[in-house]
N, C-alpha and C positions, 0 to 999 in steps of 0.2 A: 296357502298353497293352491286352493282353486282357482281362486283369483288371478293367482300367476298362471296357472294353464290355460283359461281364459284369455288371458290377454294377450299370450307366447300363441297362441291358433291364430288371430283374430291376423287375416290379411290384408283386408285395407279394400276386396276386390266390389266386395256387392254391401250398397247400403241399405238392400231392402229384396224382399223374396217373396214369392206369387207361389200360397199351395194349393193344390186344388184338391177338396174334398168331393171325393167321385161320385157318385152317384149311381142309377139306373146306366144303362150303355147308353141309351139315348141319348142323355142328358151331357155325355162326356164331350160330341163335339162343343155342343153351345158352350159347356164350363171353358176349355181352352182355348176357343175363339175370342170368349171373355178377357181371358188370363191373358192371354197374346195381344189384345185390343190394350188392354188396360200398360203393361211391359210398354209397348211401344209409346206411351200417354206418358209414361213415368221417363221412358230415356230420353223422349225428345223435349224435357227439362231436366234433363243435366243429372237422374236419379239414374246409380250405377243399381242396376234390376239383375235378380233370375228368376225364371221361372223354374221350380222344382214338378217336371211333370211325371216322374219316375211313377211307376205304378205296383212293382213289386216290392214299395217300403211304403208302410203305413206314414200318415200324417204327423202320429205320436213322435216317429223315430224323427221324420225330417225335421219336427220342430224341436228337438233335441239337437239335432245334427245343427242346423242354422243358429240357435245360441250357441255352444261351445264356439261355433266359429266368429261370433262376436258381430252377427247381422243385427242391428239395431230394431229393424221396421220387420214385420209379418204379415202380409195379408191373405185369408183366407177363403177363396169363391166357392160355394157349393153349387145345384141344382136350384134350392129358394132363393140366394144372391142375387143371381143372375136372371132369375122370374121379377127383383122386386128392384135389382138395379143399384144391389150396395154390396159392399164387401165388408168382412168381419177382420 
């Protein structure tokens, strides 16, 4: 039965989603200038992207939210990501 609600959600829209794990304020443009660098990197080969930048729902729920909906790919940038030039 999960299985079927899983795959009954799953639209077809975004094959991969950008969360950003926030940080200090400072630290929040560099994360989404990241997030947004990297989006633009992924759609101009052919990867249907969103960026989840929502900031009044935890990480926890979004990556809840982004399974059910049957997003395959998750990538996560925090504050050290973006110091060392990788994503989780």
């Amino acid at each position: 039965e999960r299985e079927t609600e899983r795959t009954e959600r799953r639209d077809g829209s975004a094959q991969a989603v950008l969360v950003p794990v926030w940080g200090k304020a400072d630290a929040s443009a560099r994360i989404l200038a990241a997030l947004e660098d990297l989006a633009h990197s992924l759609r101009s080969r052919g990867v249907r992207v969103e960026l989840d930048d929502r900031r009044h729902v935890t990480p926890g729920w979004k990556y809840h939210e982004w399974e059910l909906k049957g997003v395959p790919l998750r990538l996560e940038i925090g504050p050290r990501d973006v110091d060392q030039g990788q994503a989780v």
